[in-house]
C-alpha positions, 0 to 999 in steps of 0.5 A, spaced: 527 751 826 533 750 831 537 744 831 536 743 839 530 746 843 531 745 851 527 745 855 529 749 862 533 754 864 537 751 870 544 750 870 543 743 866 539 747 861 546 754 861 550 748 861 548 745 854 546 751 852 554 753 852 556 747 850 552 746 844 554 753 842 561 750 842 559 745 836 556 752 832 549 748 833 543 753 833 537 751 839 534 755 843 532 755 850 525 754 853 524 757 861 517 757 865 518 762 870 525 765 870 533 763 870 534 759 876 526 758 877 527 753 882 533 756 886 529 763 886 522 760 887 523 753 892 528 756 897 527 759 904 532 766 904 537 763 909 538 758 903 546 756 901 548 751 898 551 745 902 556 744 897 563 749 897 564 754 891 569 751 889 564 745 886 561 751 882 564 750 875 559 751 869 563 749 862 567 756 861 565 759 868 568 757 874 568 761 882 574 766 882 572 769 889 575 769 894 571 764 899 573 756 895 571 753 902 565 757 904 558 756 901 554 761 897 548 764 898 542 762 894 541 769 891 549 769 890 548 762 886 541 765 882 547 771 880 552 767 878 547 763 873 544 769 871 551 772 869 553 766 866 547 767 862 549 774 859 556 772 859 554 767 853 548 770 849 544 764 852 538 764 847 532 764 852 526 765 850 521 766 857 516 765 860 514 759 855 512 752 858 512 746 854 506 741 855 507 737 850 513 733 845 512 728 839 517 725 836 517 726 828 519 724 821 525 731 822 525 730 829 521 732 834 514 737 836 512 741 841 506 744 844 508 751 848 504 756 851 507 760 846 505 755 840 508 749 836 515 749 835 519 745 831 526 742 833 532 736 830 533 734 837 530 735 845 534 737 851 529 736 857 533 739 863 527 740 868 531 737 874 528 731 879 525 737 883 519 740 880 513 739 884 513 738 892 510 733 895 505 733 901 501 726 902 494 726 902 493 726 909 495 733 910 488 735 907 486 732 915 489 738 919 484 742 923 483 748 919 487 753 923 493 749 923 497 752 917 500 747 913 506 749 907 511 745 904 518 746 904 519 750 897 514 755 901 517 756 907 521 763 907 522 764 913 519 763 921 517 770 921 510 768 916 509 761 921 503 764 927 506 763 934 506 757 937 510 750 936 512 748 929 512 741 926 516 739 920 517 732 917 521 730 914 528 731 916 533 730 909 537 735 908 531 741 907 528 739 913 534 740 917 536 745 915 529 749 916 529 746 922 535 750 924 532 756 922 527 756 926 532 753 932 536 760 931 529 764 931 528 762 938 521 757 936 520 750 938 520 745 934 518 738 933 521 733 927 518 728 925 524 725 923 525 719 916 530 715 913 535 720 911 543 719 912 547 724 914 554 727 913 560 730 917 560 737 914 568 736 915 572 730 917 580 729 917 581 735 915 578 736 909 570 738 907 566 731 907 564 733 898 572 733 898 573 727 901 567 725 897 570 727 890 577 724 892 574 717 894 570 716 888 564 717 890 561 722 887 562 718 881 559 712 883 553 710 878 546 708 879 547 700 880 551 701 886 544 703 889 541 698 895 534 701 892 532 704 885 529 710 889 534 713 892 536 716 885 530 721 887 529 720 894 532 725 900 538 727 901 543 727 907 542 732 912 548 737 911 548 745 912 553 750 909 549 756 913 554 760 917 560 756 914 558 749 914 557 745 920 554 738 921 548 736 923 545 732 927 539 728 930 542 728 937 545 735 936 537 737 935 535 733 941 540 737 945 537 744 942 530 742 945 527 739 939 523 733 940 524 727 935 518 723 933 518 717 928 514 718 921 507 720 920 503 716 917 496 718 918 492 724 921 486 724 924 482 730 926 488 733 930 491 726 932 497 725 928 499 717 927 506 716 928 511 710 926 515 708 931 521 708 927 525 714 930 530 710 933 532 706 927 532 712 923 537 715 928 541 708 926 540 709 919 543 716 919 549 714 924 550 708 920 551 713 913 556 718 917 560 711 919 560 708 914 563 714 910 568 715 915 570 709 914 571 709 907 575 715 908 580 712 913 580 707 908 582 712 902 587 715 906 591 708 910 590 707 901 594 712 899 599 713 904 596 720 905 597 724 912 591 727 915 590 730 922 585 726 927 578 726 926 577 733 929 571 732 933 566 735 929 562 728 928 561 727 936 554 725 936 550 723 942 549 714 941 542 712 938 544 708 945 541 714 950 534 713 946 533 707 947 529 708 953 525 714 949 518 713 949 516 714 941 509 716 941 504 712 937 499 718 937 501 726 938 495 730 939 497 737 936 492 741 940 495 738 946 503 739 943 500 747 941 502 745 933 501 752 929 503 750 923 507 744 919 512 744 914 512 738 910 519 737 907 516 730 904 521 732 898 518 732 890 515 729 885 516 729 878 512 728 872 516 726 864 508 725 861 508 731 857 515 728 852 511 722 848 516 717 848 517 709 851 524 712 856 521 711 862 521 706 868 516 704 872 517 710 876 517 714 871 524 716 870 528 717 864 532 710 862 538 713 858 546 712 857 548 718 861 543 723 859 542 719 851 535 715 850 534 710 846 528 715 842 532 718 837 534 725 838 532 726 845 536 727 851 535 729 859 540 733 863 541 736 871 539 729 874 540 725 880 544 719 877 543 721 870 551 718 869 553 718 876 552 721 884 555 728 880 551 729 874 544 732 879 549 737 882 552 743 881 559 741 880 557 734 875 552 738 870 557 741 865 561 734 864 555 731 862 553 737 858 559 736 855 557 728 853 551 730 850 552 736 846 558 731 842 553 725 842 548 730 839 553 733 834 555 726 832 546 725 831 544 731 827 552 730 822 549 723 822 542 725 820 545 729 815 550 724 811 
């Protein structure tokens, strides 16, 4: 039997992959649907990444080319994960499902759709972003309403003529609104609580700010809420160069903002009446990171050019006389289709162990359980900010691969 079995073939999976490699140790990766499932399987085709490439870092494999600033392509990150798998003869064994994992006397037991397996210790690499989510109510639309969650949509063209709605508007929202904006549809947004960030900001792109004033390595307990380890990210775009994106810019593109739908009858949709306070919560976000780097920069003594306009928004101020509707009728707005960007879920109760808070996500000491042997990977605030993106996951690839060293040399002696 391998020492270690992992159990998804992301980056987090490639990454420990790698790094238990490095210690001589024998595993064997597990993956459903393909390398990268996700990134191939839940993104529309304009899709980059809304982080710069020079983020994009995997233990022995950096980006080289010629673009650091710019964003890569969806399809360009499912290559490089790909050919960082060829590059180091990552043991992958696919398409295998794990359904079920015990602990035992010698370490664990899973059940797979290719059989039982055997292992000393469990990686679980399976990321916050496995299920998307649509409330039940969406079962209420009228039947010619074609109905889609975010991971589904590909493109405007699949959607009939017509209005669009999306709900939603965390980062996928917005930049699914944007692709319909430049394919000449109309669009209304059901708008939640969601931050938003300049794409840049004196000088400098709002990750590497990020990066420099700590917060990409702020850690869980900073959270005002527990649930914003897997709740919607800011709203942010790398498509065409990187851009900001805003609430207000919408509003001036033609898009009518609604507040959060909380029910639907029939082809009435029941709105909150929260739109205006949602629009300060996002402003309230980009201000205070702005803040935050002004306060780096006077800090450090650093020079950085003005703020160069690029956070220029139209004040939550100009909507305060905007009648948010209470009902919308989407047989009198013409709606054809929804999209719902109403974010994921995911679901731990296949790993038979007591890990796990009420909300059914992983409590461990960066990535490390308290069930022996058993470990997580790739996810939001696993150790900080940094460890569910990109540009965070080898370093805590890295930890766990020297914890499971120390365990299984320890289960030795």
């Amino acid at each position: 039997m391998p020492d270690v079995v992992i159990v998804g073939a992301g980056q987090a999976g490639l990454a420990a992959s790698v790094c238990l490699a490095r210690h001589g140790i024998d595993h064997v990766v597990l993956e459903k649907s393909g390398i990268g499932a996700s990134w191939r399987n839940q993104r529309w085709d304009s899709f980059c990444l809304v982080t710069p490439n020079w983020t994009v870092r995997l233990p022995g494999q950096e980006y080289e080319g010629p673009g650091p600033d710019a964003f890569m392509s969806g399809g360009g990150f499912i290559s490089f994960l790909q050919d960082y798998a060829a590059r180091f003869g990552i043991p992958i064994e696919q398409p295998v499902t794990a359904t079920a994992a015990q602990r035992t006397e010698s370490g664990w037991h899973l059940e797979t759709t290719a059989g039982p397996m055997d292992c000393r210790a469990l990686i679980v690499a399976t990321s916050n972003y496995q299920t998307p989510f649509i409330p039940a109510f969406a079962d209420s639309l009228p039947s010619h309403v074609k109905s889609l969650s975010a991971a589904a949509y590909r493109n405007p063209v699949q959607l009939p003529p017509g209005r669009l709605l999306v709900v939603g508007s965390a980062q996928s929202g917005g930049q699914i609104v944007e692709d319909l904006l430049i394919a000449g549809r109309e669009v209304t947004l059901s708008v939640s609580r969601a931050g938003r960030a300049p794409r840049r900001y004196r000088g400098r792109d709002a990750i590497e700010w990020q990066d420099l004033i700590g917060f990409l390595d702020r850690p869980a307990a900073t959270l005002d809420d527990p649930r914003k380890r897997f709740g919607g990210e800011p709203h942010m775009t790398g498509r065409d160069g990187g851009h900001t994106v805003s609430l207000q810019n919408f509003h001036t593109q033609g898009v009518r903002l609604i507040g959060r739908v909380e029910d639907i009858q029939g082809s009435t949709l029941h709105l909150k009446a929260d739109l205006r306070e949602n629009m300060r919560a996002a402003d309230q976000f980009a201000a205070n990171f702005c803040d935050d780097v002004d306060s780096y920069i006077k800090r450090k003594g650093l020079t950085a050019p003005p703020d160069d306009g690029d956070t220029a928004h139209a004040p939550v101020a100009d909507f305060e006389r905007y009648d948010e509707p209470v009902r919308l009728d989407l047989e009198e707005e013409g709606v054809s289709a929804v999209v719902w960007a109403t974010g994921f879920r995911f679901d731990y109760a296949w790993v038979g162990a007591d890990v796990f808070d009420a909300f059914g996500y992983p409590l461990t000491v960066r990535g490390e359980t308290a069930a022996p042997g058993l470990y997580f990977l790739g996810l939001n605030y696993l150790h900080n900010r940094k460890s569910g993106i990109i540009y965070g996951v080898g370093e805590d690839a890295a930890h766990v691969a020297d914890r499971i060293r120390l365990y299984l040399d320890n289960a030795h002696s």
